[in-house]
DODREN-588490 format. One record per atom (N, C-alpha, C): x, y, z; atom name; residue in one letter. Coordinates in pm, 1 decimal, decimal comma. Layout:
<pt c1="X" c2="Y" c3="Z" atome="CA" residu="A"/>
...
//
This chain:
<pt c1="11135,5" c2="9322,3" c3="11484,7" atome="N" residu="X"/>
<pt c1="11123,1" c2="9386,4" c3="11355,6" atome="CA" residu="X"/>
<pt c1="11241,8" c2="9477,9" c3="11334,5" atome="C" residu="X"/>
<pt c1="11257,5" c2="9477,1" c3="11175,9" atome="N" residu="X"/>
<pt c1="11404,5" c2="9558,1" c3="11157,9" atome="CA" residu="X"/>
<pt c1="11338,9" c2="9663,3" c3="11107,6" atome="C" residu="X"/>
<pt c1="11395,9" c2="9803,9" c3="11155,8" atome="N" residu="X"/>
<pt c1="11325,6" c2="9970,5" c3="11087,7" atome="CA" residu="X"/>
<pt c1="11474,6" c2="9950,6" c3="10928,9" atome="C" residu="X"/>
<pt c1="11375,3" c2="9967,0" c3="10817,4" atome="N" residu="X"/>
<pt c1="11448,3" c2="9975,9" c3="10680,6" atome="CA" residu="X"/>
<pt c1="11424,7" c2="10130,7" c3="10635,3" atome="C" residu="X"/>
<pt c1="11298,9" c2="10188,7" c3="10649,9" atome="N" residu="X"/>
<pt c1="11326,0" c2="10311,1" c3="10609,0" atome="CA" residu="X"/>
<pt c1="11139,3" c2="10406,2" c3="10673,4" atome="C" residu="X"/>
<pt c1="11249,5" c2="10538,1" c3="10730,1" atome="N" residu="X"/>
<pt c1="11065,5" c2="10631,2" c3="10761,5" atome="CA" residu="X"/>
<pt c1="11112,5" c2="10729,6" c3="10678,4" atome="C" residu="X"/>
<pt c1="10967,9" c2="10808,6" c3="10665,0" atome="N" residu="X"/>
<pt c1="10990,4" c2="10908,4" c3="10556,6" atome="CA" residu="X"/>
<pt c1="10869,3" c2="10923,9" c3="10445,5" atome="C" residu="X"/>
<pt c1="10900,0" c2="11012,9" c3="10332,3" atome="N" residu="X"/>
<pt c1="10780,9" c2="11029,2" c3="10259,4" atome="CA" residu="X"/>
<pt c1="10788,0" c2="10932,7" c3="10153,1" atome="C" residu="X"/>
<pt c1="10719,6" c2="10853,8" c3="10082,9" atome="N" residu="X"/>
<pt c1="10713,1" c2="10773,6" c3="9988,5" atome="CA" residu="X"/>
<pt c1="10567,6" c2="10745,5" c3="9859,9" atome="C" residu="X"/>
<pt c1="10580,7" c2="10716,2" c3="9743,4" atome="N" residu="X"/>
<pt c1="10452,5" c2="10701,4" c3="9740,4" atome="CA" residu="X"/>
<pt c1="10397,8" c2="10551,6" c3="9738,9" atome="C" residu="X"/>
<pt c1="10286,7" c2="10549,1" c3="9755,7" atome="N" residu="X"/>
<pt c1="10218,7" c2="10447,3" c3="9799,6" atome="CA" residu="X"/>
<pt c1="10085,8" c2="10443,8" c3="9708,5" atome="C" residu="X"/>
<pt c1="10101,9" c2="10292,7" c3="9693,9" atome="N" residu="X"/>
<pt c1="9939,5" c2="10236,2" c3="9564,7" atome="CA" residu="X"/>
<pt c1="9885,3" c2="10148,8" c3="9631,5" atome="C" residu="X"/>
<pt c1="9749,3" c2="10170,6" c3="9663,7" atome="N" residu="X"/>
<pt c1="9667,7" c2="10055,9" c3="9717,2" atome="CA" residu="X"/>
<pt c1="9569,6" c2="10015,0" c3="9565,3" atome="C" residu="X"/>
<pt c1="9587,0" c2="9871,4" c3="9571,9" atome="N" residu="X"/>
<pt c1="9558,8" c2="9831,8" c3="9478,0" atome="CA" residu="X"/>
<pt c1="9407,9" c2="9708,9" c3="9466,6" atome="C" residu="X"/>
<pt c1="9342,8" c2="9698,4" c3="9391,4" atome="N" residu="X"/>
<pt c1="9204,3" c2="9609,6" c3="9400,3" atome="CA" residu="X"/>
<pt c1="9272,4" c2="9515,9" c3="9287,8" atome="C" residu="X"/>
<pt c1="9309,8" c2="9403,4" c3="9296,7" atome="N" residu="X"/>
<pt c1="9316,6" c2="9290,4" c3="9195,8" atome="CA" residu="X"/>
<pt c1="9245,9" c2="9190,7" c3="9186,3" atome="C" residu="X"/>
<pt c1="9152,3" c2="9146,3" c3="9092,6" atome="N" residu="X"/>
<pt c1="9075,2" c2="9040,0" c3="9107,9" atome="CA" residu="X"/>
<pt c1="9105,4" c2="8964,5" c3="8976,4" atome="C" residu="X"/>
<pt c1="9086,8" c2="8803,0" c3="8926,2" atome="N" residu="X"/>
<pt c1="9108,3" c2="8768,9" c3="8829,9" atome="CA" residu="X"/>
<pt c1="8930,0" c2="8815,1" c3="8767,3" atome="C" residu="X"/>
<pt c1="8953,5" c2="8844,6" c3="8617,1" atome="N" residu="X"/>
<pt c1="8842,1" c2="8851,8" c3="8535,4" atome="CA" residu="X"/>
<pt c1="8750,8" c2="8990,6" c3="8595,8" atome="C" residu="X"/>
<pt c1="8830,1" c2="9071,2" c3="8678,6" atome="N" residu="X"/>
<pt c1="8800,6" c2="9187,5" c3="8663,1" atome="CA" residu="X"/>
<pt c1="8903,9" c2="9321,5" c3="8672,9" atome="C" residu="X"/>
<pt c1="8875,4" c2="9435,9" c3="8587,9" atome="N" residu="X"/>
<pt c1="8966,5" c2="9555,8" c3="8596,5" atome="CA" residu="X"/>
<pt c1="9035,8" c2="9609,8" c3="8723,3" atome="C" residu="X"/>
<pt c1="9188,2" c2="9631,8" c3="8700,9" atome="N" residu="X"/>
<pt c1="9225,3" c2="9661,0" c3="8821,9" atome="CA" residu="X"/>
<pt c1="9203,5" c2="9788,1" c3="8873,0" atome="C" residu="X"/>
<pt c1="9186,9" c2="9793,3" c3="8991,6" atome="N" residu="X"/>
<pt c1="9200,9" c2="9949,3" c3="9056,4" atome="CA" residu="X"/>
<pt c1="9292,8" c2="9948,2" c3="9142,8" atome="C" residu="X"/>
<pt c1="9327,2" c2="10101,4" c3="9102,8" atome="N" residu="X"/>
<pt c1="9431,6" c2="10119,8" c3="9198,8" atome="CA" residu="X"/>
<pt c1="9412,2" c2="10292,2" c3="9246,2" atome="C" residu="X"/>
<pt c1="9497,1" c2="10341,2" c3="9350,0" atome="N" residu="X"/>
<pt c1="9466,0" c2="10467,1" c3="9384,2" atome="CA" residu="X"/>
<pt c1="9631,5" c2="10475,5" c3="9471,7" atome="C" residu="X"/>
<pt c1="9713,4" c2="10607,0" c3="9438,4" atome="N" residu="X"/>
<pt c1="9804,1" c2="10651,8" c3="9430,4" atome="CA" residu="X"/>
<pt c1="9857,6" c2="10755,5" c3="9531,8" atome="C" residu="X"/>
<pt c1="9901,7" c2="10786,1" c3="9650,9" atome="N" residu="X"/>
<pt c1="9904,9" c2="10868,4" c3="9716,4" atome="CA" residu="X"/>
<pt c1="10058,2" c2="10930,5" c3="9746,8" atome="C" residu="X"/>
<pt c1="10073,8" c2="11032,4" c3="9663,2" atome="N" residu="X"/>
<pt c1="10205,2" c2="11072,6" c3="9649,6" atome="CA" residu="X"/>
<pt c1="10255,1" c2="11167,8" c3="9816,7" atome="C" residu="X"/>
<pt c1="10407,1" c2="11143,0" c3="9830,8" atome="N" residu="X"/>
<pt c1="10423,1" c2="11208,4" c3="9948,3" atome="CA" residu="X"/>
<pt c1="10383,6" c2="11138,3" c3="10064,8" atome="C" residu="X"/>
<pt c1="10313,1" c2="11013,4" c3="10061,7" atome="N" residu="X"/>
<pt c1="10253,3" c2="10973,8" c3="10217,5" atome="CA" residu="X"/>
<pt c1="10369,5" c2="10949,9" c3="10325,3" atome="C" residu="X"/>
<pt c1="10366,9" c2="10987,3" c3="10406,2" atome="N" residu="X"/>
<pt c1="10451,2" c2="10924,3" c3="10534,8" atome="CA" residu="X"/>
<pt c1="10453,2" c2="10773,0" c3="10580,7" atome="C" residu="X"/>
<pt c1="10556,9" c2="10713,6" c3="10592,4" atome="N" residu="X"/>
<pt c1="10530,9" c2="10620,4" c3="10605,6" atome="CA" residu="X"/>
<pt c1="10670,0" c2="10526,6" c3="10683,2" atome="C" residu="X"/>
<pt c1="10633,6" c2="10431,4" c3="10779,2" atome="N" residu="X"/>
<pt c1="10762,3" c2="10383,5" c3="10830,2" atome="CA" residu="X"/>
<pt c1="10773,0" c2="10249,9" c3="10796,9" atome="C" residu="X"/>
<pt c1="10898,0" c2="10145,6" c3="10716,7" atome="N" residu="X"/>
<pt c1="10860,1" c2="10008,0" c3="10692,9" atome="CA" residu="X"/>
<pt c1="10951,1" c2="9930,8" c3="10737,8" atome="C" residu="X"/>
<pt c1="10884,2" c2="9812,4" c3="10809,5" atome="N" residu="X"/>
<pt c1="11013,3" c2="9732,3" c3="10896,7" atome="CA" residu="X"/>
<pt c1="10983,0" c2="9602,9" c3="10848,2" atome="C" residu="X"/>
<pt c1="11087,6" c2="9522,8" c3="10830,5" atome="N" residu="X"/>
<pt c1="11072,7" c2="9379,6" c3="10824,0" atome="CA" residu="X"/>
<pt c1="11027,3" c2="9302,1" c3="10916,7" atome="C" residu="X"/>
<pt c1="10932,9" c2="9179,2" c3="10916,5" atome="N" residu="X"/>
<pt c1="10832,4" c2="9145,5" c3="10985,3" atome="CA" residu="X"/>
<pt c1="10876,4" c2="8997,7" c3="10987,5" atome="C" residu="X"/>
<pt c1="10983,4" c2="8944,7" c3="10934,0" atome="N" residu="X"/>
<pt c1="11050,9" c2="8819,7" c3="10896,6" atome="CA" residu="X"/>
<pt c1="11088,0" c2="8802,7" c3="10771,8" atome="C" residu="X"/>
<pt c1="11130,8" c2="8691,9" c3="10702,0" atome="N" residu="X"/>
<pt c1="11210,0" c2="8715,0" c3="10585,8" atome="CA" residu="X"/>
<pt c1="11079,2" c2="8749,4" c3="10425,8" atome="C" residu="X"/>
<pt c1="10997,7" c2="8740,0" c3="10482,1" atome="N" residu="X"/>
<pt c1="10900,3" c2="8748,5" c3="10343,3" atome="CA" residu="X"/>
<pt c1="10767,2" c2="8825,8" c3="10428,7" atome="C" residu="X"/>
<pt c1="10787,3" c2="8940,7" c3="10509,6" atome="N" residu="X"/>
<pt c1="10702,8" c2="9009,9" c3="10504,0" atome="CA" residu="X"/>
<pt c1="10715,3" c2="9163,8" c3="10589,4" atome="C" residu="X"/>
<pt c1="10652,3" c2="9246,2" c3="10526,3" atome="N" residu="X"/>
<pt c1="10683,6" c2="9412,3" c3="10566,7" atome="CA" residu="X"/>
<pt c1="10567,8" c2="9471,9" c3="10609,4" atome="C" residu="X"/>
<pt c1="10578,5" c2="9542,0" c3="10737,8" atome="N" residu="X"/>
<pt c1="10509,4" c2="9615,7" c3="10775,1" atome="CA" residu="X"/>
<pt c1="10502,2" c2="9719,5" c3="10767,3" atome="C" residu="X"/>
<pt c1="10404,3" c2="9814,8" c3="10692,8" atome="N" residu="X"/>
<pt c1="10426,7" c2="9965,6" c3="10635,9" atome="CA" residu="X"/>
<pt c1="10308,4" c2="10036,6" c3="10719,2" atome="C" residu="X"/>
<pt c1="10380,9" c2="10133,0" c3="10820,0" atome="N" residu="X"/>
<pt c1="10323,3" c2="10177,1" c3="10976,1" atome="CA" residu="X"/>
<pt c1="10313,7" c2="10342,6" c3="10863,1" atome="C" residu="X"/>
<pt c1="10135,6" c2="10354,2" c3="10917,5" atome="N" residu="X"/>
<pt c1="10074,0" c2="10494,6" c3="10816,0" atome="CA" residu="X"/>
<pt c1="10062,0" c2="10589,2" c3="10909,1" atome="C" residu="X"/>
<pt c1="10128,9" c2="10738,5" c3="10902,9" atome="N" residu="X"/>
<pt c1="10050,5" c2="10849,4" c3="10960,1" atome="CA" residu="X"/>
<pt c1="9930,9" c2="10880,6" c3="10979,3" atome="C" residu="X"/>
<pt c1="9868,3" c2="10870,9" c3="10847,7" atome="N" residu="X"/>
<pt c1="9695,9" c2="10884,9" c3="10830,6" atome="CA" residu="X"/>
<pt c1="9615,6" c2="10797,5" c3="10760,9" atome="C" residu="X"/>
<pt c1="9486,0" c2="10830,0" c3="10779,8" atome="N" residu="X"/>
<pt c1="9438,2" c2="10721,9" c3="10655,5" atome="CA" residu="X"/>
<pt c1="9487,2" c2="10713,2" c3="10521,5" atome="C" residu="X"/>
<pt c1="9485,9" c2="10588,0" c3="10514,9" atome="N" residu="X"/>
<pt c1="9556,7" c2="10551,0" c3="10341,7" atome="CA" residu="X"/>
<pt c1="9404,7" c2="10540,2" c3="10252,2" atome="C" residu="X"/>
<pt c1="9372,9" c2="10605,9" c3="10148,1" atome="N" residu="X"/>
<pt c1="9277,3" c2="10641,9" c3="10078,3" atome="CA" residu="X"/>
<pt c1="9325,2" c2="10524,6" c3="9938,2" atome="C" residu="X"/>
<pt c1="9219,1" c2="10442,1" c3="9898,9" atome="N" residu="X"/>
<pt c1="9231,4" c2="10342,8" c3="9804,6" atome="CA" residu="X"/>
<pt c1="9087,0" c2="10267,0" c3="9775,8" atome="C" residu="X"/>
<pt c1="9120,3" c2="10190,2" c3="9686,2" atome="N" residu="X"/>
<pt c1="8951,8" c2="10093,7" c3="9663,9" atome="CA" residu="X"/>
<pt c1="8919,6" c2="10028,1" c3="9713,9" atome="C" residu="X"/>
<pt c1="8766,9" c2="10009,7" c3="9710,8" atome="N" residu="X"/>
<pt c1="8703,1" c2="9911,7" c3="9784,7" atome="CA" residu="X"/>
<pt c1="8761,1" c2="9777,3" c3="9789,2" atome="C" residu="X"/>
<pt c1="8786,9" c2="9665,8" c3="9860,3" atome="N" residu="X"/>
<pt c1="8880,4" c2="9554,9" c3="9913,4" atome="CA" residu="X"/>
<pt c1="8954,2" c2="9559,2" c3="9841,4" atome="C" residu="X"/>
<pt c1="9071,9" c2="9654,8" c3="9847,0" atome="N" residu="X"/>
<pt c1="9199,6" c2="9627,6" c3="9828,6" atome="CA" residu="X"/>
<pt c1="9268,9" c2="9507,3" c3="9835,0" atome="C" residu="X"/>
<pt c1="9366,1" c2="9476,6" c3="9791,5" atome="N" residu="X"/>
<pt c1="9422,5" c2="9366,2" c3="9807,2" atome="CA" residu="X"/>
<pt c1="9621,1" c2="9342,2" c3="9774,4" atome="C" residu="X"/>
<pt c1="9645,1" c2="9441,7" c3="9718,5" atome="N" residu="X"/>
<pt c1="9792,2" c2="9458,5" c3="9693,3" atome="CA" residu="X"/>
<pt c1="9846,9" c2="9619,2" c3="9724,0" atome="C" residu="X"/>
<pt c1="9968,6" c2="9626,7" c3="9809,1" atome="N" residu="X"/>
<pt c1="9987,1" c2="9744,4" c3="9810,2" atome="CA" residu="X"/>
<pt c1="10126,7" c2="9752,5" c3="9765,5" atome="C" residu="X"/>
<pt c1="10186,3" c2="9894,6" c3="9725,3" atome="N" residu="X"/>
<pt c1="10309,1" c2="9904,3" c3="9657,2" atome="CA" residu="X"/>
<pt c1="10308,0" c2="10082,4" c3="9718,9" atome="C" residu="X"/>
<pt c1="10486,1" c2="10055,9" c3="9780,8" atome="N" residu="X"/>
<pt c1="10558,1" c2="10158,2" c3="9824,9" atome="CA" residu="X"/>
<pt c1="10668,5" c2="10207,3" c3="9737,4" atome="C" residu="X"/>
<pt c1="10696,6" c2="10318,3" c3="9662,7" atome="N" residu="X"/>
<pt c1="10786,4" c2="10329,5" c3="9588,7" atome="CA" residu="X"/>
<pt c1="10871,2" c2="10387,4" c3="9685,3" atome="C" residu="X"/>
<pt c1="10997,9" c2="10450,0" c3="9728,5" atome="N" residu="X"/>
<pt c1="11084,9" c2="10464,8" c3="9807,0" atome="CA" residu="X"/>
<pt c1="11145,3" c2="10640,9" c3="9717,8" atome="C" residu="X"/>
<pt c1="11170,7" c2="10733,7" c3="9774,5" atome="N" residu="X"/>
<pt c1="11233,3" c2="10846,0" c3="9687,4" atome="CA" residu="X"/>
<pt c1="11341,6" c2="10788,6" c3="9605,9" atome="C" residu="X"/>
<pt c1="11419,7" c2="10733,8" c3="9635,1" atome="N" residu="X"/>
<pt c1="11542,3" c2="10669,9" c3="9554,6" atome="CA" residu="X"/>
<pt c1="11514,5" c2="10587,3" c3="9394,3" atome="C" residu="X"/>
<pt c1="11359,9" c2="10543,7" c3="9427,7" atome="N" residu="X"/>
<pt c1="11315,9" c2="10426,4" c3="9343,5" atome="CA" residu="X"/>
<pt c1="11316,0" c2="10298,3" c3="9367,9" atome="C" residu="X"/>
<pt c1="11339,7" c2="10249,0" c3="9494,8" atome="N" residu="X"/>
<pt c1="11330,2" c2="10113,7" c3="9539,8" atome="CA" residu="X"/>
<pt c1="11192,0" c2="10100,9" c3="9591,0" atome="C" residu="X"/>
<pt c1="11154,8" c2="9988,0" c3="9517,7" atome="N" residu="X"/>
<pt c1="10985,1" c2="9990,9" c3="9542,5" atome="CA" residu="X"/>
<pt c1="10974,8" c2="9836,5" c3="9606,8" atome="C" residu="X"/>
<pt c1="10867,0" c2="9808,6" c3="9656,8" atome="N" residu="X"/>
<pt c1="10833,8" c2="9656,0" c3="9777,6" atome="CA" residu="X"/>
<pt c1="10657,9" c2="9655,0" c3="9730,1" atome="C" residu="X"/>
<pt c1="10645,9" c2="9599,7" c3="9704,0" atome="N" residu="X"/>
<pt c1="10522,3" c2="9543,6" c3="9667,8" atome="CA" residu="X"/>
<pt c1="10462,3" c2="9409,1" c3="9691,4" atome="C" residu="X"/>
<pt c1="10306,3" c2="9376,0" c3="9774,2" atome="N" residu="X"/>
<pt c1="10315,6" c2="9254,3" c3="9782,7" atome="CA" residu="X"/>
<pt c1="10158,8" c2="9278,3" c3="9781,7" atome="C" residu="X"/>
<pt c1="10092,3" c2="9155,7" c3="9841,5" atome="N" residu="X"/>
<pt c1="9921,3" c2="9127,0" c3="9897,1" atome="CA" residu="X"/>
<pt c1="9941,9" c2="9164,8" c3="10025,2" atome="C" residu="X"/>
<pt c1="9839,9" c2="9241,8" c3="10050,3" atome="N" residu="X"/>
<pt c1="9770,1" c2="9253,9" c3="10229,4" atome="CA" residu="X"/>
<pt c1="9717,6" c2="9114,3" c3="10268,8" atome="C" residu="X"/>
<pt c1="9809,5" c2="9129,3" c3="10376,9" atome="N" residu="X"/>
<pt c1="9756,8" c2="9031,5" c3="10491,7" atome="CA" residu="X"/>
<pt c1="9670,2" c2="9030,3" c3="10575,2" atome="C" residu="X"/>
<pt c1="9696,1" c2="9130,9" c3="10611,7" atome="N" residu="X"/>
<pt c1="9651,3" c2="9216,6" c3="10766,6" atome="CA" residu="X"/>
<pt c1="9688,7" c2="9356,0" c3="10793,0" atome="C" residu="X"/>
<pt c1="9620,3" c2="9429,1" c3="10873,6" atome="N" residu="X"/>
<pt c1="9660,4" c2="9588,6" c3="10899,4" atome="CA" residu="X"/>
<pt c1="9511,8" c2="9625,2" c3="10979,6" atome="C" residu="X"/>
<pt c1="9519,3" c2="9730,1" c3="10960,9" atome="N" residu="X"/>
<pt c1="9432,6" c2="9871,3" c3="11049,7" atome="CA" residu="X"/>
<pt c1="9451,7" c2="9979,1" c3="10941,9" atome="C" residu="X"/>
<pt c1="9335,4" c2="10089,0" c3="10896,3" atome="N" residu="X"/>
<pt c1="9346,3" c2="10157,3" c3="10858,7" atome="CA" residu="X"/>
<pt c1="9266,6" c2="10285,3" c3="10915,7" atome="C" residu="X"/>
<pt c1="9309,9" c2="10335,6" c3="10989,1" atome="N" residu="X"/>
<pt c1="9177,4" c2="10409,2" c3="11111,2" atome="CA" residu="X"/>
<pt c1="9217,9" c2="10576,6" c3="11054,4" atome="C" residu="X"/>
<pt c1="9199,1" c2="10653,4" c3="11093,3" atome="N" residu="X"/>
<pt c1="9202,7" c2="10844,7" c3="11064,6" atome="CA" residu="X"/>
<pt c1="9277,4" c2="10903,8" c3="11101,8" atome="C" residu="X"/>
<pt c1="9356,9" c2="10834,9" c3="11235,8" atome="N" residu="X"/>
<pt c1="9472,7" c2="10865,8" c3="11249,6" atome="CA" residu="X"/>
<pt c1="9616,6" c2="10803,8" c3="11196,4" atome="C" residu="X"/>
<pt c1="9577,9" c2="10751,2" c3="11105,2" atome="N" residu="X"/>
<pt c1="9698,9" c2="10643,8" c3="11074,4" atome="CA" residu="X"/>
<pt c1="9706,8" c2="10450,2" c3="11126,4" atome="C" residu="X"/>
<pt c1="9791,1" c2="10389,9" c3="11058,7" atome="N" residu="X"/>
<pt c1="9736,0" c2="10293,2" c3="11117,2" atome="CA" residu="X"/>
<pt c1="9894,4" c2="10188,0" c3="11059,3" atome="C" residu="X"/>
<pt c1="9831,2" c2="10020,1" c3="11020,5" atome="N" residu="X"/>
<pt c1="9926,2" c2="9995,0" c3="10975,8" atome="CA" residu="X"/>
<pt c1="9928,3" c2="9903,5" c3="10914,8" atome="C" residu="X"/>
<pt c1="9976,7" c2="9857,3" c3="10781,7" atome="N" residu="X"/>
<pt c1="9967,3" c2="9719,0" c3="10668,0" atome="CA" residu="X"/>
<pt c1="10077,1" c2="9637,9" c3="10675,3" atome="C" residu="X"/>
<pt c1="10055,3" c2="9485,4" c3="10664,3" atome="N" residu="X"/>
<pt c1="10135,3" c2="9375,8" c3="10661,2" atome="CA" residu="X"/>
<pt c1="10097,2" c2="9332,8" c3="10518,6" atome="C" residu="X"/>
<pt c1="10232,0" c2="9310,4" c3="10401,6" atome="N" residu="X"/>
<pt c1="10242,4" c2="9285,6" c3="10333,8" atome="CA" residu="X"/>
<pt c1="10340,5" c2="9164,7" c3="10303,3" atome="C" residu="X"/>
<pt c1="10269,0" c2="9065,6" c3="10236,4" atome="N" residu="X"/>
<pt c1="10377,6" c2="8966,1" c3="10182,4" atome="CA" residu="X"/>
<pt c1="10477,9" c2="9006,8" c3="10040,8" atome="C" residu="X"/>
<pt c1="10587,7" c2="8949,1" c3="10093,7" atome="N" residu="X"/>
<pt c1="10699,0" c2="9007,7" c3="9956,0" atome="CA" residu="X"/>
<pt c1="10767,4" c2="8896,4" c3="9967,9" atome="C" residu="X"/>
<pt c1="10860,6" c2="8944,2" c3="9858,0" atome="N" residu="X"/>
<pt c1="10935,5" c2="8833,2" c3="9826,6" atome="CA" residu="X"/>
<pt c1="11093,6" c2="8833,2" c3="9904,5" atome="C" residu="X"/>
<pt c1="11116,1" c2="8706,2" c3="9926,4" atome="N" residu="X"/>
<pt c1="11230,0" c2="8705,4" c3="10028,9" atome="CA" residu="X"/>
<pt c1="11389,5" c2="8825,9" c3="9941,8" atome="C" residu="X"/>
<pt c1="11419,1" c2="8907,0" c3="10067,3" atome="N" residu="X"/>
<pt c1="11544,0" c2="8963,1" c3="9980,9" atome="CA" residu="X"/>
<pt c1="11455,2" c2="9097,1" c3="9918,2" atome="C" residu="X"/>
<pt c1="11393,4" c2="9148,1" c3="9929,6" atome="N" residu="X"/>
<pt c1="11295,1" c2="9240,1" c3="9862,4" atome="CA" residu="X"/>
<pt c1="11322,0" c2="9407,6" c3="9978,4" atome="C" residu="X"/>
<pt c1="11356,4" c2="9364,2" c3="10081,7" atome="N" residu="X"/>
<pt c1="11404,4" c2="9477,2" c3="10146,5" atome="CA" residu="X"/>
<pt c1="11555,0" c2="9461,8" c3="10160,1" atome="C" residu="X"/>
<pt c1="11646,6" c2="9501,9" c3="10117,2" atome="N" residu="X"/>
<pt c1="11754,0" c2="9495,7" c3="10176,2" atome="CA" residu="X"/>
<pt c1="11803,9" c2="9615,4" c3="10082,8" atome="C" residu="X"/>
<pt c1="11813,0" c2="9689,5" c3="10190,3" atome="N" residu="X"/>
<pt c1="11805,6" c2="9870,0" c3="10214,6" atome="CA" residu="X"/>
<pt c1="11952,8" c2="9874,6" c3="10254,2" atome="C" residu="X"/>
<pt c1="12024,1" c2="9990,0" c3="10253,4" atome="N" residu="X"/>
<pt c1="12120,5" c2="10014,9" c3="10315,5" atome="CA" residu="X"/>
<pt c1="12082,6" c2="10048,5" c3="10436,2" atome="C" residu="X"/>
<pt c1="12178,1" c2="10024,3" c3="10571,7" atome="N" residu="X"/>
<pt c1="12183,0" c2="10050,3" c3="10700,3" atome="CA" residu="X"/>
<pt c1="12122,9" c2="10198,1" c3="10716,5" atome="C" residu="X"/>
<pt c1="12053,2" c2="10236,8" c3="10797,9" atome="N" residu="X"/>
<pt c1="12022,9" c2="10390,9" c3="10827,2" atome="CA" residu="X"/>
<pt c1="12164,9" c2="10429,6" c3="10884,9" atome="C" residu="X"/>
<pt c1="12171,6" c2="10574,6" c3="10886,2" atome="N" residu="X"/>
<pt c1="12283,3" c2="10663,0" c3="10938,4" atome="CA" residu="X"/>
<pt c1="12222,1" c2="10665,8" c3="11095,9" atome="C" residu="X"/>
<pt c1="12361,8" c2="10622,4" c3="11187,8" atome="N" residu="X"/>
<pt c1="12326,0" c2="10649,2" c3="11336,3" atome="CA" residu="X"/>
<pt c1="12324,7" c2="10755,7" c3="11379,0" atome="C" residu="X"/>
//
């Protein structure tokens, strides 16, 4: 896995269903670390619990800069101490500048 960016960001866990209203829930400031997982998917590693709706199903990271990654949950853990989400995206959807060594 490639580290693209840690740090504070905000983050939307989202409920999408066809033929019903979406929910979503917004958590500004969350901590959060996201690495590429192969070419079409990101892993966004949580400090704490991520607070959102009942079966979620799409999550979206906005980045301080404004570069945002958004996809469907795959898979993850969401436990009290933090945990961690696999999201599908679209290929080319992270490509971040290099971190400073």
């Amino acid at each position: 896995m490639s580290h693209v960016f840690e740090g504070l960001a905000t983050v939307t866990v989202i409920a999408r269903y066809a033929g019903k209203p979406q929910a979503e829930l917004t958590t500004l400031e969350c901590p959060v670390r996201l690495e590429t997982a192969g070419t079409d998917r990101t892993r966004v590693e949580l400090a704490r619990y991520l607070e959102g709706p009942k079966d979620a199903n799409v999550l979206r990271v906005i980045l301080p800069e404004g570069r945002m990654v958004q996809g469907p949950i795959i898979d993850g853990c969401n436990a009290p101490l933090g945990g961690w989400l696999l999201i599908d995206v679209e290929p080319g959807d992270l490509k971040f500048a290099p971190l400073a060594a």
